[in-house]
FIKOLTOR-922638 format. One record per residue (C-alpha): x, y, z; residue in one letter. Coordinates in steps of 0.1 Angstrom, whole numbers, padded with zeros to 4 digits, always signed. Layout:
REM FIKOLTOR-922638
XYZA ...
REM end
This chain:
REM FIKOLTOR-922638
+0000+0000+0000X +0012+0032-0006X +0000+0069-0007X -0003+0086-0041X +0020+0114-0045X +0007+0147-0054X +0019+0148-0090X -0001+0121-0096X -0040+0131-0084X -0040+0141-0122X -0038+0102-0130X -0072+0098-0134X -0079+0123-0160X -0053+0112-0191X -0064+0074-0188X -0075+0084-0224X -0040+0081-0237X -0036+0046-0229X -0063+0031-0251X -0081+0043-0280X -0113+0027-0273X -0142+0050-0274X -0157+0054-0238X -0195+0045-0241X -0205+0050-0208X -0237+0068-0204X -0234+0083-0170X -0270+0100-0179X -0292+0065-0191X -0318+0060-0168X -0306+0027-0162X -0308+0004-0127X -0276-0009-0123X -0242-0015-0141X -0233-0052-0138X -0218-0061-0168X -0201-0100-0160X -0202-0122-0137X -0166-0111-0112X -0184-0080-0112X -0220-0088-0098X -0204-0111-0077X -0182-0087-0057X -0210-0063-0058X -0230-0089-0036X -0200-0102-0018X -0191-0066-0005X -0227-0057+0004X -0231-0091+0023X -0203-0086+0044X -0212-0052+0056X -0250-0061+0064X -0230-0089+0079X -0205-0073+0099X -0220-0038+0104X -0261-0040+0108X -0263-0009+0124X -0251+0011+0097X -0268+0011+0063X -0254-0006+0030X -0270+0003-0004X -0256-0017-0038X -0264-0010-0075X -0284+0022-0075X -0284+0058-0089X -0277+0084-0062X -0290+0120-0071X -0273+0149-0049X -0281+0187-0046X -0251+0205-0056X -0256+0243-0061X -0291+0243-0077X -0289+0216-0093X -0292+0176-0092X -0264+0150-0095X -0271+0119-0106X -0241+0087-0101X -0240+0059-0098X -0221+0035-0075X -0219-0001-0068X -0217-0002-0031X -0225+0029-0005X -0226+0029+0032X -0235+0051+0052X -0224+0053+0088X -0251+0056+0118X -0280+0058+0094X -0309+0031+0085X -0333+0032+0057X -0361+0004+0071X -0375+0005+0033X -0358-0009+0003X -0351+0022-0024X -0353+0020-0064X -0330+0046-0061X -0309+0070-0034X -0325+0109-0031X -0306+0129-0011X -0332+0154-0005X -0351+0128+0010X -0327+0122+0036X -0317+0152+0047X -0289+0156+0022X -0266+0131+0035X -0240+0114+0019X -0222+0079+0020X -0197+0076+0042X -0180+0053+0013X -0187+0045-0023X -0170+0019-0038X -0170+0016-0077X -0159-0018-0092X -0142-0010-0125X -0156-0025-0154X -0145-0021-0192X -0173+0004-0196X -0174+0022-0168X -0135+0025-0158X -0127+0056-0175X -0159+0074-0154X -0154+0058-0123X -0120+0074-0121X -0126+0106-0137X -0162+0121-0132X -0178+0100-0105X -0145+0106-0088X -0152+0146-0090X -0189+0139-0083X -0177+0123-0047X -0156+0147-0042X -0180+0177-0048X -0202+0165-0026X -0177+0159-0001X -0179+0115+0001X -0154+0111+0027X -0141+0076+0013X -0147+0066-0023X -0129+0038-0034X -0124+0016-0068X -0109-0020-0074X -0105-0041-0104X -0112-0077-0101X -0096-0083-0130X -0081-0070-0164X -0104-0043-0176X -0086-0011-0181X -0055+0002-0194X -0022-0007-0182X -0020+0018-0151X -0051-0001-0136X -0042-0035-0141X -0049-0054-0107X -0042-0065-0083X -0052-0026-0083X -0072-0007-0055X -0069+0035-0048X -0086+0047-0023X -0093+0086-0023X -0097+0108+0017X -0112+0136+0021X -0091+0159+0038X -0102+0196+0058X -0092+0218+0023X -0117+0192+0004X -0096+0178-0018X -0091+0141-0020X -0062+0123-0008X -0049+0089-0028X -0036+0053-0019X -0032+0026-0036X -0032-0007-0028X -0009-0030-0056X -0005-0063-0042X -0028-0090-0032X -0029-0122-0010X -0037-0156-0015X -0070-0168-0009X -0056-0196+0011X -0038-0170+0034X -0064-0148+0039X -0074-0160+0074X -0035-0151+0085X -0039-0110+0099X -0032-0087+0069X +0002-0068+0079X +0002-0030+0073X +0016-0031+0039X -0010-0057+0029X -0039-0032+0040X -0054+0000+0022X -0055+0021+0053X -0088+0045+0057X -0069+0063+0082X -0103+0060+0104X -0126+0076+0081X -0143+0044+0082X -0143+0012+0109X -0122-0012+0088X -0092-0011+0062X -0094-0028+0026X -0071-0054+0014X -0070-0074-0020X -0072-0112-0024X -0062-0134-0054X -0092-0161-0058X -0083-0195-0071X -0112-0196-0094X -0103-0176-0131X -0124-0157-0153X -0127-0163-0190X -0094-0164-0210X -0076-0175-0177X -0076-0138-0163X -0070-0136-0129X -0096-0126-0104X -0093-0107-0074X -0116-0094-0045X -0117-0063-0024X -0117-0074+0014X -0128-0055+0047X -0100-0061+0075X -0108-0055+0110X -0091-0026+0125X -0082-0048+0161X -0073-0081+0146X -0060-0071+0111X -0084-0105+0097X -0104-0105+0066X -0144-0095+0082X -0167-0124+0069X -0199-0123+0044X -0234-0141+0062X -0218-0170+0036X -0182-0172+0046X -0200-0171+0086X -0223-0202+0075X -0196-0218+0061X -0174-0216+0087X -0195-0222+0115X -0206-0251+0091X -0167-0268+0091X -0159-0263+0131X -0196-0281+0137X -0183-0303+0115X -0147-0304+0135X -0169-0309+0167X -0189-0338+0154X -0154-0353+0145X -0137-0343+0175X -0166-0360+0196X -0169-0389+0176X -0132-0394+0180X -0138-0391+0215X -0166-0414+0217X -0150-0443+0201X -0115-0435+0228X -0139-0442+0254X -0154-0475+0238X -0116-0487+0235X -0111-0477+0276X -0142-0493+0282X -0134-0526+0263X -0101-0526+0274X -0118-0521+0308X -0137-0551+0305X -0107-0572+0291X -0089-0563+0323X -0118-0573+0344X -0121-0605+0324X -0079-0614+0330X -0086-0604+0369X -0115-0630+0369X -0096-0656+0355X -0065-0652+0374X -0091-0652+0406X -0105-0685+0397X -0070-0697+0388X -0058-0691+0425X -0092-0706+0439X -0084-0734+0418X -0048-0738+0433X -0057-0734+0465X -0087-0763+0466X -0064-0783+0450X -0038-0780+0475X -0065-0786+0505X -0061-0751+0516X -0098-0733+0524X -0102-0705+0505X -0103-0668+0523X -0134-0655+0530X 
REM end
């Protein structure tokens, strides 16, 4: 992880030179959602599961149009996850109006970067977060879709700071999926520098998408333990293996004390027979047996 030098805020905005593609993104279609393959719905659910999962008294929204009052006029973007800290919205929404809740913000967008929607999510839905003052917005690729200063494993976060500019990290590296239970280190994590009650880290999944790309997934670390935070799923699944463990572990236990009790009775049987064997001796040698 590392934070973006000043020189470089500007990033964003020339991502034009390094392809020639025509961006087709229409920020403006009055279109629900922006889930364009499979890696990308996917991490749109994971990311929403683990924070109903992990933070239910705070208030996750995925895959809607957001509309914000900025001087006079209405802003509509879209982002793929938003959360909002100490709020709840006990009704579901076909779409986020600020004005109809008292003008607040996210706390943190997160935009998954898609080959259509890259080039905005870095540029103008950047500057919309930012004008309306987003404390956290973040973007990941979970896998190959933009050019080559995007390639993952690729996350930047961008802070708000007091002068209301944003501040950028980036997080470049990622961990195995088999490792991802071992606490992240600091270098491994995409500090939020408390904006927000967990850090981000990236993990590398085992399963591919098409044309063998490499997938990877945007992870919320617990502040105290520095260990990946768990989707309702990833709970179940878990809680599903150590039952599991327990069965094993008692049925291994069972069965130890059916060989102790066997062996039990075998040593009971021996002292039996080596009784009757010294009765035997003694009535054969005249001698009364004790009472």
């Amino acid at each position: 992880m590392r934070d973006v030098a000043d020189d470089e805020i500007k990033t964003p905005v020339s991502t034009r030179i390094y392809s020639m593609e025509p961006d087709t993104y229409d920020q403006s279609r009055p279109r629900i959602g922006r889930r364009e393959s499979e890696p990308h719905s996917c991490e749109i659910t994971y990311l929403y599961d683990v924070l109903r999962n992990n933070f239910p008294q705070h208030h996750a929204l995925w895959d809607l149009h957001h509309y914000f009052p900025y001087e006079g006029e209405e802003i509509d973007v879209q982002f793929d996850i938003s959360f909002f800290l100490n709020y709840s919205i006990n009704y579901s929404l076909s779409s986020y109006h600020g004005r109809e809740h008292e003008n607040r913000v996210p706390s943190l967008a997160i935009n998954i970067l898609s080959r259509s929607t890259w080039k905005t999510d870095l540029t103008e839905n950047m500057e919309y977060a930012r004008m309306v003052k987003i404390p956290v917005y973040v973007v990941f690729a979970p896998f190959d879709v933009a050019s080559r200063p995007y390639q993952p494993p690729f996350a930047r976060s961008y802070l708000l700071q007091p002068d209301g500019n944003y501040k950028l990290k980036e997080l470049r590296g990622a961990r195995s999926i088999a490792d991802a239970a071992v606490p992240f280190p600091p270098a491994d994590q995409l500090d939020l520098e408390g904006l927000i009650p967990f850090n981000l880290g990236l993990v590398k999944l085992e399963k591919t998408h098409e044309k063998n790309k490499t997938l990877y997934r945007l992870v919320l670390i617990d502040k105290d333990t520095s260990k990946v935070l768990l989707s309702k799923v990833e709970l179940q699944e878990r809680e599903l293996k150590q039952e599991k463990q327990r069965a094993e572990q008692e049925k291994q236990r069972a069965e130890q004390e059916k060989q102790r009790a066997e062996q039990e009775k075998q040593r009971a049987e021996q002292e039996k027979q080596r009784a009757e064997k010294y009765l035997q001796l003694l009535k054969k040698n005249g001698i009364d047996a004790p009472d």
